[in-house]
Structure formats: C-alpha cells, structure tokens
PAMAR-467310 format. One record per residue (C-alpha): x, y, z; residue in three letters; residue number from 1. Coordinates in Angstrom, 2 decimals, m for minus. Layout:
N
X; Y; Z; ALA; NUM $
...
***
This chain:
435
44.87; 60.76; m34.45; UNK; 1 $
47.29; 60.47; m31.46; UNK; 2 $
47.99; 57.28; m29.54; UNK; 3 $
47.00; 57.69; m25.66; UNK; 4 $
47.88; 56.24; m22.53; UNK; 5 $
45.09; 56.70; m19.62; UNK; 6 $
45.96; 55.50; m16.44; UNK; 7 $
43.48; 55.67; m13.45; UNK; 8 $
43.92; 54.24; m10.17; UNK; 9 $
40.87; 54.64; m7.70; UNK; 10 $
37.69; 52.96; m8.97; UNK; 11 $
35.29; 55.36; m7.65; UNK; 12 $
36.39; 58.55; m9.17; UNK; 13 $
37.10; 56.79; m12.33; UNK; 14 $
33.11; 55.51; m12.59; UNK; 15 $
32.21; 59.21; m11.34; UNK; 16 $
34.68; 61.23; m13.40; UNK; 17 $
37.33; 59.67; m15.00; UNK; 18 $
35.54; 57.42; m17.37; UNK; 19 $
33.99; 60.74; m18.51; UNK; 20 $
36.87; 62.30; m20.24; UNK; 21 $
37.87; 58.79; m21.20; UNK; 22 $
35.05; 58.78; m23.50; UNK; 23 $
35.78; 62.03; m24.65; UNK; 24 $
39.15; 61.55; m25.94; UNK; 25 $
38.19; 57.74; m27.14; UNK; 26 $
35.94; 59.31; m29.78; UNK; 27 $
38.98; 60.80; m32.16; UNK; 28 $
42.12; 58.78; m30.74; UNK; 29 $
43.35; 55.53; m29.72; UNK; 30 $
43.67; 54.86; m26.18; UNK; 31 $
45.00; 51.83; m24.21; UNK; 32 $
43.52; 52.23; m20.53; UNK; 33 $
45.72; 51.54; m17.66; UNK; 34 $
43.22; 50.65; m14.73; UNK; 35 $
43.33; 48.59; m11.33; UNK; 36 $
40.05; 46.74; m10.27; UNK; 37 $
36.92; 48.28; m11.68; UNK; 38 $
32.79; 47.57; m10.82; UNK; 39 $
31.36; 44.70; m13.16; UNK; 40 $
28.98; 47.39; m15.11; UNK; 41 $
31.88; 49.44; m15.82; UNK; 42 $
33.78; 46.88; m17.54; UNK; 43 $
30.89; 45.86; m19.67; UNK; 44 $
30.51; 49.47; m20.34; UNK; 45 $
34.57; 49.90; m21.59; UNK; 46 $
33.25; 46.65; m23.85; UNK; 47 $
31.20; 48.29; m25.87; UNK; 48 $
32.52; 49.52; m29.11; UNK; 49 $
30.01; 52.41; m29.96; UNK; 50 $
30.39; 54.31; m26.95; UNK; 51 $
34.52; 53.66; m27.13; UNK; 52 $
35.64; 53.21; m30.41; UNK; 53 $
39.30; 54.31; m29.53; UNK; 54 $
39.72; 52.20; m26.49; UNK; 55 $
41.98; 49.54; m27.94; UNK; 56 $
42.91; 47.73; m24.90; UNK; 57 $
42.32; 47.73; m21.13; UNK; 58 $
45.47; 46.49; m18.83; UNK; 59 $
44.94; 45.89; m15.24; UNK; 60 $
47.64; 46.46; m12.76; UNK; 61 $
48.00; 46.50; m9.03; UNK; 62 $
49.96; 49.79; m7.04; UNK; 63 $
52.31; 48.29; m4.57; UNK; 64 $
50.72; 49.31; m1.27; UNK; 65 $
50.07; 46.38; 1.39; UNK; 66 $
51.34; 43.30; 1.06; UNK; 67 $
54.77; 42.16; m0.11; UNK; 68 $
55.32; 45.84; m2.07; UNK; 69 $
58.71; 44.75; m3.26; UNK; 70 $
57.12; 41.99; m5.90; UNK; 71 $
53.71; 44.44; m6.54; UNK; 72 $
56.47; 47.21; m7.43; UNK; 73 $
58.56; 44.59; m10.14; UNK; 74 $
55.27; 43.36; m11.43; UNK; 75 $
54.10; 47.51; m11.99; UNK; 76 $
56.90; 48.40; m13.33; UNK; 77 $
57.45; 45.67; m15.78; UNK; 78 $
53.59; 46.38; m16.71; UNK; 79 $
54.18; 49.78; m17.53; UNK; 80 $
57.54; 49.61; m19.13; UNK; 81 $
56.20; 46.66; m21.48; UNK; 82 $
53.07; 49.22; m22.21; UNK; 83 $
55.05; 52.01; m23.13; UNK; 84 $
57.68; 50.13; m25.45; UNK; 85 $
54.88; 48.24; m26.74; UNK; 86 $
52.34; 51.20; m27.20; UNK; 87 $
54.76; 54.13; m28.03; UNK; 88 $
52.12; 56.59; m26.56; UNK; 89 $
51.80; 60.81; m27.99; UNK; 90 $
50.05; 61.66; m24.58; UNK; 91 $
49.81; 60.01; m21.12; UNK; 92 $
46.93; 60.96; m19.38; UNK; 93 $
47.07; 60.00; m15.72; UNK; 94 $
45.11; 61.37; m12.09; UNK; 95 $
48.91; 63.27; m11.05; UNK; 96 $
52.37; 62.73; m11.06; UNK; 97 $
53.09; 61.85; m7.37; UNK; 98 $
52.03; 58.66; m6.94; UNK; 99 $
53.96; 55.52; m7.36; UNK; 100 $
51.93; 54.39; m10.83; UNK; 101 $
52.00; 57.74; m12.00; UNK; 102 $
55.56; 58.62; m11.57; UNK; 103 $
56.81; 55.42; m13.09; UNK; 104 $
54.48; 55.93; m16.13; UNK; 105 $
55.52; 59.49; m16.59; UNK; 106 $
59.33; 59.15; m16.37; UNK; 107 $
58.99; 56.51; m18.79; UNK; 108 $
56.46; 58.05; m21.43; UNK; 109 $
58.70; 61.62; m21.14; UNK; 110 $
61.76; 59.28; m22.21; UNK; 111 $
59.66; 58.13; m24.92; UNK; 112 $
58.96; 61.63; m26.18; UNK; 113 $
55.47; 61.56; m24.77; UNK; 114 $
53.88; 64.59; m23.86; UNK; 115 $
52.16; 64.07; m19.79; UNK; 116 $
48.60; 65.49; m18.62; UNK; 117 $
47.71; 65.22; m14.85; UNK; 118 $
43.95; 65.20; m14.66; UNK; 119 $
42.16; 66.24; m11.73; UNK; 120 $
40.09; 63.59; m11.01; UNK; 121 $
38.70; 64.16; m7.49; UNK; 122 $
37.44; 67.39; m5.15; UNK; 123 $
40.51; 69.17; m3.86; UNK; 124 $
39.37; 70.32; m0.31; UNK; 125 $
42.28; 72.50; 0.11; UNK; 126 $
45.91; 73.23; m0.28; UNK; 127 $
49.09; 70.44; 0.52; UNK; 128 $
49.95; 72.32; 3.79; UNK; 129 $
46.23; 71.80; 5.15; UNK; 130 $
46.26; 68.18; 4.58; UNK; 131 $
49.56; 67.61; 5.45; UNK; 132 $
48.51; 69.12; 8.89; UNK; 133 $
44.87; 67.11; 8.85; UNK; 134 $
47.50; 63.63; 8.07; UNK; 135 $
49.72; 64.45; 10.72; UNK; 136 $
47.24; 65.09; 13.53; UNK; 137 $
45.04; 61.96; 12.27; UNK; 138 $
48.49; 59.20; 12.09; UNK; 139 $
49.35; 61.04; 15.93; UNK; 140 $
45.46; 60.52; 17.65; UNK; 141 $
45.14; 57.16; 15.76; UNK; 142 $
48.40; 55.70; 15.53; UNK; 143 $
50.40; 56.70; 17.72; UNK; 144 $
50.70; 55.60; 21.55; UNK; 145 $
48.66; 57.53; 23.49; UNK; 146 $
50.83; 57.49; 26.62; UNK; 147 $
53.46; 59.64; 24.90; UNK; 148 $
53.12; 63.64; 24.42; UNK; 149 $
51.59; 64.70; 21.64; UNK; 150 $
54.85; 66.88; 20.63; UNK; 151 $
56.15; 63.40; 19.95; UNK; 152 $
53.70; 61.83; 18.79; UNK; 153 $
53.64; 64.60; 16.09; UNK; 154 $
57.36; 64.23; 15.63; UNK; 155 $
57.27; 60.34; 15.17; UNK; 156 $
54.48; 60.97; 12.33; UNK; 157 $
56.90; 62.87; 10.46; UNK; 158 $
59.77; 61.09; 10.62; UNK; 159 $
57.38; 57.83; 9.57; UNK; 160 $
56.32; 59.95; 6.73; UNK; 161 $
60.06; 60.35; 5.82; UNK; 162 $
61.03; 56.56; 6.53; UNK; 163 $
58.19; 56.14; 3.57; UNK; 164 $
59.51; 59.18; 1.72; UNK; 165 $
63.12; 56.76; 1.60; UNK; 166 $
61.01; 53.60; 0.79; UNK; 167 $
59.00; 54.68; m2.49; UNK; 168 $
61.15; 57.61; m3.40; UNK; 169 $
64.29; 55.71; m3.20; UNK; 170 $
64.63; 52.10; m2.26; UNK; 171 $
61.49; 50.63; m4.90; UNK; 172 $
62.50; 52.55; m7.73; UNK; 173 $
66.28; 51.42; m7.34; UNK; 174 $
65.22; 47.64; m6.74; UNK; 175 $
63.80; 47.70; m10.22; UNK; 176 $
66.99; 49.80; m11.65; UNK; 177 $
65.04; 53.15; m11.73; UNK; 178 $
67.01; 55.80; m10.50; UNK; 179 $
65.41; 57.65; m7.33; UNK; 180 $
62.29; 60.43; m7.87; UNK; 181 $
63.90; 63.46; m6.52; UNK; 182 $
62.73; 66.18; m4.91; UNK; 183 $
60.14; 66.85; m1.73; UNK; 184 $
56.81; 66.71; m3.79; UNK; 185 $
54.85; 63.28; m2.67; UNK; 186 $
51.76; 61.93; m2.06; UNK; 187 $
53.85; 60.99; 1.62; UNK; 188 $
53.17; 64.57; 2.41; UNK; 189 $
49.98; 65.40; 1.31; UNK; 190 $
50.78; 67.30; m2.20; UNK; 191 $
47.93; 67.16; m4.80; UNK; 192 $
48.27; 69.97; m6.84; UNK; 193 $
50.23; 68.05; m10.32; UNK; 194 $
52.50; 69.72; m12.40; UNK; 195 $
55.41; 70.44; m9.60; UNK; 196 $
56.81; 66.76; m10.53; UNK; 197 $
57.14; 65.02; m14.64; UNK; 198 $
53.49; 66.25; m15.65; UNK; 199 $
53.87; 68.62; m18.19; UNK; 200 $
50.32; 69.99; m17.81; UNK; 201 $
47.47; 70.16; m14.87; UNK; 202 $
44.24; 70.16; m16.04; UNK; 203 $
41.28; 70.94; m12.68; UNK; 204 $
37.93; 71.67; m13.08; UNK; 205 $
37.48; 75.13; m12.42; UNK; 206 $
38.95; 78.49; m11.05; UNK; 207 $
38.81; 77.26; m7.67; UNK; 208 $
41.24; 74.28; m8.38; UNK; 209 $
43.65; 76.82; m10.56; UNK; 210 $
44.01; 78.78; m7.64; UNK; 211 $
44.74; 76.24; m5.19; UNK; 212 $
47.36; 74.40; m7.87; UNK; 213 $
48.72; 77.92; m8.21; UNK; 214 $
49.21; 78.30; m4.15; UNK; 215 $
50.99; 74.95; m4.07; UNK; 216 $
53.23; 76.26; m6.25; UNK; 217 $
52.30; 75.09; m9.71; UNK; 218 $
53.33; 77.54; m12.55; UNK; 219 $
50.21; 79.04; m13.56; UNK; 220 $
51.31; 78.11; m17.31; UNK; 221 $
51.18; 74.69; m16.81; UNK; 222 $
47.38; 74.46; m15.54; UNK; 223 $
44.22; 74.19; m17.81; UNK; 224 $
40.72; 74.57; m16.71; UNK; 225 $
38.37; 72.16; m18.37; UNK; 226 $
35.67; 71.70; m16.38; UNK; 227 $
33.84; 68.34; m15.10; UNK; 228 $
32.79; 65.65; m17.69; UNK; 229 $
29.06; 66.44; m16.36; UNK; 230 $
29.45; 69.60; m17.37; UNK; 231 $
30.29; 68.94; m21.24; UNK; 232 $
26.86; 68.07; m23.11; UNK; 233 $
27.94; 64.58; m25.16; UNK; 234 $
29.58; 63.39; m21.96; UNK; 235 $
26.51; 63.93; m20.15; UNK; 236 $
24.38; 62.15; m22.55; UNK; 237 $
26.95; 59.29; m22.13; UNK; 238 $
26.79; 59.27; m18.33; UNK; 239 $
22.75; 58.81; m18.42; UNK; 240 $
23.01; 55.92; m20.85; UNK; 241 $
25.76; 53.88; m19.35; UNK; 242 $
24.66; 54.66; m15.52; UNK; 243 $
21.77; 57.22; m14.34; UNK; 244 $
19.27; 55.55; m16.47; UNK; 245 $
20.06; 52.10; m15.23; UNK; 246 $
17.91; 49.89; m12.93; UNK; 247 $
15.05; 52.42; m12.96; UNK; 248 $
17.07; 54.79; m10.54; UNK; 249 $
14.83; 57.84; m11.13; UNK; 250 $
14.66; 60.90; m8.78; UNK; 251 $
11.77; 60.21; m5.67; UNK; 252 $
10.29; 63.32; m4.39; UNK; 253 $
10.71; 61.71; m0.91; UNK; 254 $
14.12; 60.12; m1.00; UNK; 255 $
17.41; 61.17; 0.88; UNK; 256 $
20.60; 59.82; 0.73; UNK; 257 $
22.95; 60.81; 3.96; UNK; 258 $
26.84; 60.25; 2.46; UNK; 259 $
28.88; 58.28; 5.79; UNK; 260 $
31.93; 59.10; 5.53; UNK; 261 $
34.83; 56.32; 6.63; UNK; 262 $
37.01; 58.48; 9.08; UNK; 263 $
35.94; 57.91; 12.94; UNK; 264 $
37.57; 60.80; 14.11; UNK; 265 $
37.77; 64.48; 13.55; UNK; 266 $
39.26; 67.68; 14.95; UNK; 267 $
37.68; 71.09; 15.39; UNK; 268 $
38.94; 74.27; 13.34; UNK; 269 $
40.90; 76.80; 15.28; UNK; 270 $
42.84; 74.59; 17.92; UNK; 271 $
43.05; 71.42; 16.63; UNK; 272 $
41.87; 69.39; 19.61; UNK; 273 $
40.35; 66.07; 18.93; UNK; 274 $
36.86; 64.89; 18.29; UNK; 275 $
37.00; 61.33; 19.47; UNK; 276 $
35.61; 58.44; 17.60; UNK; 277 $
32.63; 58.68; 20.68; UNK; 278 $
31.65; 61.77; 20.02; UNK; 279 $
31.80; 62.14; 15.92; UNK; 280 $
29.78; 58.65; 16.35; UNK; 281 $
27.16; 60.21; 18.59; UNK; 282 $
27.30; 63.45; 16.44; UNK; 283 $
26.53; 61.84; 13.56; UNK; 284 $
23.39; 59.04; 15.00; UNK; 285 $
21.97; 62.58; 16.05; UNK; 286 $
21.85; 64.43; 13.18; UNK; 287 $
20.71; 60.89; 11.25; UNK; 288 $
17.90; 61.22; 14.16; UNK; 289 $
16.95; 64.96; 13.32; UNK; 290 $
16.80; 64.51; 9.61; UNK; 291 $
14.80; 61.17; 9.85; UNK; 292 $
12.38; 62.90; 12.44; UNK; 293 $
11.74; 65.58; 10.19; UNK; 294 $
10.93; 63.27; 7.70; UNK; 295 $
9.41; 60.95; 8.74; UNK; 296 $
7.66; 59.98; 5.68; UNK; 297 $
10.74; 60.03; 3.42; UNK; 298 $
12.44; 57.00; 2.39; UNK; 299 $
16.51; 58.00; 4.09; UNK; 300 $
19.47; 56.22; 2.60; UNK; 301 $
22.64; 55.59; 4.76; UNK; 302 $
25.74; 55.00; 1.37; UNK; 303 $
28.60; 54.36; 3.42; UNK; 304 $
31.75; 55.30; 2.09; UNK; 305 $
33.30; 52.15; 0.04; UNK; 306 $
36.70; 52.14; 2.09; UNK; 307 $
34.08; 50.83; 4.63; UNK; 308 $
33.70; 46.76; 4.77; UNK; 309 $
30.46; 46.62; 5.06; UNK; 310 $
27.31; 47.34; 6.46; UNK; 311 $
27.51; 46.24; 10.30; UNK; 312 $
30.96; 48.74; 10.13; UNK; 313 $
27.85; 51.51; 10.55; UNK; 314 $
24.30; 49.70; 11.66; UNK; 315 $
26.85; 48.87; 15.19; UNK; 316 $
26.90; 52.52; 15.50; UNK; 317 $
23.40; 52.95; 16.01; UNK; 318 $
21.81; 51.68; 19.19; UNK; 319 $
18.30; 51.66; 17.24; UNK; 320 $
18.35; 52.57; 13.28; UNK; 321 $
15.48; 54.94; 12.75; UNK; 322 $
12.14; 52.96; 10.76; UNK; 323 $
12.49; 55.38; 7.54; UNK; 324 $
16.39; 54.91; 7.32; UNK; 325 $
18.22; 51.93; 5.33; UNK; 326 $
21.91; 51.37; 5.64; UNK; 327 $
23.17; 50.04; 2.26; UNK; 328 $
26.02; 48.09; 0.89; UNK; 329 $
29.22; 50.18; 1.10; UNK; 330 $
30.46; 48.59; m2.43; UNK; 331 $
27.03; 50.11; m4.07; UNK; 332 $
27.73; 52.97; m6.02; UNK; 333 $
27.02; 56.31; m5.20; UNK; 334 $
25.70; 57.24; m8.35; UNK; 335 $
22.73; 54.94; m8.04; UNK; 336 $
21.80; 56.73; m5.16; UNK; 337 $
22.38; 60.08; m5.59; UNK; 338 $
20.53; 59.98; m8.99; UNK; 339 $
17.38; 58.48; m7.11; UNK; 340 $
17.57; 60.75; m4.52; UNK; 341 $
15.68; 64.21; m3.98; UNK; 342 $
18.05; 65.32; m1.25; UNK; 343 $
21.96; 64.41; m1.20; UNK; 344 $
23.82; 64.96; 2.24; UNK; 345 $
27.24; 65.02; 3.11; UNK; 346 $
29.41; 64.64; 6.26; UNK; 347 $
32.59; 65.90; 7.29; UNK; 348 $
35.00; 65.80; 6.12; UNK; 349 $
34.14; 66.66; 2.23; UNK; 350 $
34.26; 64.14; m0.67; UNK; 351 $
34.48; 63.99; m4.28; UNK; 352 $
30.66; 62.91; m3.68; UNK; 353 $
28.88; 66.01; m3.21; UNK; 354 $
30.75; 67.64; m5.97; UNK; 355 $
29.85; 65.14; m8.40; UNK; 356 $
25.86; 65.13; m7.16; UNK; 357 $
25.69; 68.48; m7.91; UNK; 358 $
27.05; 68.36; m11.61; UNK; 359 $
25.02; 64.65; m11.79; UNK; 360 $
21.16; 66.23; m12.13; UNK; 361 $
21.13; 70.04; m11.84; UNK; 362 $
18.70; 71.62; m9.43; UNK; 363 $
19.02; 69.01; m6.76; UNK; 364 $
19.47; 69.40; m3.03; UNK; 365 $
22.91; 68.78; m1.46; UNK; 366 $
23.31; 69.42; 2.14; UNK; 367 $
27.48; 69.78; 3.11; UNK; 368 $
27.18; 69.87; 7.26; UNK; 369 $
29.75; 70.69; 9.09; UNK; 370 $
27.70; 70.96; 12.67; UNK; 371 $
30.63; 70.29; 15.12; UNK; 372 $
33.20; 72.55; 13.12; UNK; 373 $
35.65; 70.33; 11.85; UNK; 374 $
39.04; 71.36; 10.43; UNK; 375 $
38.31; 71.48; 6.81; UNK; 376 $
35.18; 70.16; 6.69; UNK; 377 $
34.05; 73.68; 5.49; UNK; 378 $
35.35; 73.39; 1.61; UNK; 379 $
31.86; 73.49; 0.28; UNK; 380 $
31.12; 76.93; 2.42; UNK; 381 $
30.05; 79.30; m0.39; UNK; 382 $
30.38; 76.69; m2.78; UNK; 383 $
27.48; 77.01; m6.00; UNK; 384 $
25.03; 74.58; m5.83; UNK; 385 $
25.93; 73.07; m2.51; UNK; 386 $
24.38; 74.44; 0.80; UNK; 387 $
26.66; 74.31; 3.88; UNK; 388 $
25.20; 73.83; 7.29; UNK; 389 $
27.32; 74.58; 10.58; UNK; 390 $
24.39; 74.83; 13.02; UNK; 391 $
21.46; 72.92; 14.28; UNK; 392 $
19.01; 74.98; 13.64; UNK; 393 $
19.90; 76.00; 10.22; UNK; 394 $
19.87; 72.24; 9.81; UNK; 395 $
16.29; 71.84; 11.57; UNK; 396 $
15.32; 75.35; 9.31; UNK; 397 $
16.28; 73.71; 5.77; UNK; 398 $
14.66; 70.23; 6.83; UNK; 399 $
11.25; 71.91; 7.93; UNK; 400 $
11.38; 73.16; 4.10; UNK; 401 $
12.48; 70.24; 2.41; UNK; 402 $
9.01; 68.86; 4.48; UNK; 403 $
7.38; 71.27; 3.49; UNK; 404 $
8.28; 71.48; m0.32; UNK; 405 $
9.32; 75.39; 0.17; UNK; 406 $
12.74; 74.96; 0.25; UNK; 407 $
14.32; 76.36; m3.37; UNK; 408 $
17.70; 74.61; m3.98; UNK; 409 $
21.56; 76.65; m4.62; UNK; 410 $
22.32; 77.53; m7.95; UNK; 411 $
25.57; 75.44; m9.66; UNK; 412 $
27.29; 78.04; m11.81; UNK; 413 $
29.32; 76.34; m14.90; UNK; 414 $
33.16; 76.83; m15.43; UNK; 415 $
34.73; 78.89; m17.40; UNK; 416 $
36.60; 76.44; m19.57; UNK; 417 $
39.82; 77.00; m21.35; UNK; 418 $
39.20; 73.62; m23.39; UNK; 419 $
35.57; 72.40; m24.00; UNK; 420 $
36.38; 68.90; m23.14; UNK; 421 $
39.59; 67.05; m22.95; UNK; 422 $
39.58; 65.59; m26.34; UNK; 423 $
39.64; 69.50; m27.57; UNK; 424 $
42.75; 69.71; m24.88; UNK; 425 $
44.24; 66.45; m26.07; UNK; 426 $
44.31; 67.58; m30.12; UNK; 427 $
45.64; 71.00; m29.09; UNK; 428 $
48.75; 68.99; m27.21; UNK; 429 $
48.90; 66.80; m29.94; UNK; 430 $
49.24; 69.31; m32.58; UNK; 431 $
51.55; 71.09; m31.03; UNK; 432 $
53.66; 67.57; m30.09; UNK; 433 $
54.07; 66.64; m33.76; UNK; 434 $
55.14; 70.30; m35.19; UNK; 435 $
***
C-alpha cells in the first residue's frame, strides 16, 4: 500500500473526472487530497468512508492568481512543503506539471524520492502552438487598445506573457527561497501536454491525447493511456451513486441542454479575423432560436459555463428568451443536466463538457456546432460519439430528426487502455518505486 498525494485544482473537472480516479486509487492506498474550493455534495461525498476508505485527509489551498499573489504564493508553498514533510508521499498525482501548485508540489515530492504522475484531467482541443496562437489573438482583440496596429498589439501580448513568464517562473518562487523553474514550458504560453517539466509520467485518455502529448514534444515513454474514469466499470457504478442518480435527474425524452460557453468573442479558421462579441452573440440567440423552433415541445436548457456570474451575464443577451428555453444557474453542475437530458449541445469553442456527456450515459445525443467556423472550434470533427455541425442546414436536418424520433445517435468507441484504471497504473509505479 503506497502513500499518495492528489492534488486537483479546478472544481469542475475534478467533480466530472478527477474524483473518478480518486476513487480508484483510494480503494488499495492512502491518499491525502490536495484540493481548492469544491461543490457542497462533493465534499459530503469525499466524507464518506465506504466509497473512500484511503482518503485520509483533505487540505484546501488557494493558487496565487488575483489578489495580493505574493502572500497566496507563501501561504501555498508553506501548505505544500508542510504536506510533503508531514506526509512523505510514494506518488504525487497532480492535473500537470506547469502550473504554479503543480510545480511546487512536484519539485518538492521528487526531492522527497516521490515518484510524479500528471493526469489528464480535461479535453485537450489541440496542440500548445494552437492555443498559444488562439491566447495571443484573444489578449490582442480584448485587451489590448484598439487604436494601435494589430502587429503591436500582438507584440505587446507576448512580451506581457513574458513579464508573467519572469513573475511566476522567477520572482514567486525566489520570494519563498525556491530556486527559479527553468526552462520555456508554462502554462504562460499555452503548453498542456505534461511530462516536458518534473512529471515523471503523463497519463491522457486515449490515442488521440498520446499523439498530441507526443507532438508537443513529450517522450512517447513517458505517456500512459488509461482511459476516462466513465469508461472503467466500478468507477462508473460510483459516479451514478454519488451524482447521476441524485435529485431524480433521469433522462427526458424531450429535454435539451444547449452548453454556453463564457468567451464573447471568436475568430474564424483560415485568416484569423475576428468575430466580434456582436456577432458570436447574435450567432448564438439564432441558433438557440432554430433549435427551440424545432422543438417546440421540448423542455431546452441554457447551462452557462460556471466562469460566468450568473444568469443575467446570458438572459441580457437575448432580446426575448424563447417560451420552451430556461437559462439556469451558472454554478449548477453540468452533470445534473446532461444526465437529464436527451440531447447535449455544445458551442464553440469545445469543452471538457461534451467529452464527458458522451462517456456519462452511452447512446446519447451530443451536438458539437461549429456554424460560423471558428478557429478550433472543430476538435470534436470526426470525433466517436459526438456529431459535429458546421452548417445550418445540417443543423435544421439533425433537429427535424431529433423531432421526429428518427435520428440514430454516433457511436463512442472505448480506449485502448495501457492500465485498466489508475489504481492498476499507481501499483505498477509503486512496485517498481520500492525495488
């Protein structure tokens, strides 16, 4: 029985996925959870001793973004030192290795003789030099003076990005007598793909991931595919006790859920020009229109995305919210709704969301549209069990079906796994840590 440190730091993909493979490796090993803020069912959930018998103790910390950063950087690293001398973990488990938390937890845990696993915990929608792009255009249009050319607006953006680079790469870790995380991997510019900083393994949930981890430049030796939680059959079980049975949240033949997602602007594939916060707004109150029209006797959800405040953030949007559609409390989770829903859609640009629906209840509708031809809004294209939509009419086509109870659902196809679950992967590191 190894000792494990799990550290997550986004709530939502830890209630989606994360919690998953917790439970997994809780069953066989002791585990002290490393978490910040976390739903009220959730918690009550970690409480209970027969679905976590491992989990010896949950420690809440704060990631030193916003704010005065200089004392939320002492107070995380003190946290996590004082865990790891106190703890004396086998294996860290964490989301990556490039982001403040996580590179503080692993340098410490490797000096401790831990071994480090980066989980993928979230969709990857494509590789670092994509999103590094999609971050630079979006901090230029939205944050930049608009008077100024866009060559330097594009220019400022990076030298911003390297201003921060100085800040968390250098300056924090030295103010709490750290010496500085080398090297041009960061979350500053966009890199995802762990393993190219102090984790000593990757693990992603399918081929797809390996290949993009690969293309960023992780060694192909470090990476292990071991699927989503959803798909491992105990895990699943788990998930439908502790949240898809809740509340009555069973599937209605007649219910739709339309994912919003927070960003207000977009740009189109090919030359990069901008989609204005007018125009994605009207884009989107028309295609809400189009799917409530053609059905109009289905019950339409509006789950914003929780980075959003709250409702009025999206009912302003609308100069006259459809009778059949309901915008909901951003803070709700998505699970509730995508387990009582018939039909899950998704707007640009992709989430963790619709990749979770479709390993949540197999054989349900997902919708990915991508109608105004965003740049990289088109990850789910020929993705299994997830239909993407870049026209109208293929939009009106499907939703004439959907009305008409003709229209036959894509096909999920499940991983090949190199693990079965990541309790299997975390006694395989084990053994090989204490030979």
């Amino acid at each position: 029985m190894s000792k494990v440190l799990f550290l997550s730091t986004d709530p939502s993909t830890f209630r989606a996925i994360a919690i998953g493979y917790l439970y997994e490796i809780a069953q066989k090993h002791r585990v002290a959870l490393l978490i910040e803020k976390i739903d009220s069912h959730t918690e009550k959930i970690l409480g209970e001793r027969d679905l976590f018998p491992g989990l010896e103790d949950i420690i809440f910390f704060e990631s030193p973004f916003h704010g005065d950063i200089f004392a939320k950087n002492r107070r995380l690293h003190k946290i996590l030192k004082e865990t790891v001398r106190r703890y004396k973990p086998d294996i860290v488990v964490a989301p990556s290795d490039i982001w403040p938390a996580e590179m503080y937890l692993m340098r410490l845990a490797k000096k401790a003789g831990a071994i480090t696993v980066a989980m993928q915990f979230g969709f990857r929608i494509a590789e670092q030099q994509k999103l590094f792009l999609w971050s630079c255009l979006m901090n230029a249009h939205t944050r930049m003076p608009r008077f100024l050319p866009f060559g330097i607006r594009m220019m400022l953006v990076k030298l911003k990005k390297l201003a921060g680079y100085v800040l968390y790469h250098w300056i924090l870790p030295l103010s709490v007598g750290e010496m500085p995380f080398l090297g041009k991997v960061s979350f500053l510019f966009w890199y995802e793909s762990s393993g190219l900083r102090d984790a000593d393994y990757g693990t992603v949930f399918s081929k797809r991931e390996y290949e993009i981890y690969a293309k960023d430049g992780v060694p192909p030796e470090k990476i292990r595919v071991i699927g989503h939680p959803l798909e491992h059959k105990h895990t699943r079980e788990f998930f439908g006790k502790a949240y898809f049975s809740q509340g009555g949240n069973h599937e209605n033949q007649k219910t739709l859920t339309i994912m919003w997602s927070e960003e207000k602007t977009g740009f189109r594939e090919g030359d990069y020009s901008l989609i204005s916060a007018i125009d994605m707004r009207e884009s989107r109150i028309k295609q809400v229109a189009l799917i409530s029209e053609k059905l109009a006797d289905w019950k339409i959800f509006i789950k914003p995305n929780p980075f959003i405040k709250d409702v009025s953030e999206v009912s302003k949007s609308f100069r006259h919210v459809p009778a059949n559609v309901r915008i909901v409390d951003p803070k709700e989770p998505a699970d509730v709704y995508i387990e009582k829903s018939a039909v899950v859609v998704g707007m640009p640009p992709p989430s963790t969301t619709l990749f979770s629906a479709q390993k949540q209840r197999a054989g349900k509708i997902i919708l990915a549209l991508n109608l105004d031809k965003e740049f990289l809004a088109d990850a789910y294209k020929n993705f299994p069990g997830i239909t993407y939509i870049s026209t109208k009419q293929e939009l009106e086509e499907i939703l004439e079906k959907i009305s008409r109870n003709t229209y036959e659902p894509q096909n999920s196809i499940v991983s090949a796994l190199d693990f079965s679950d990541s309790n299997e992967l975390i006694e395989h590191l084990y053994a090989k840590h204490i030979r």
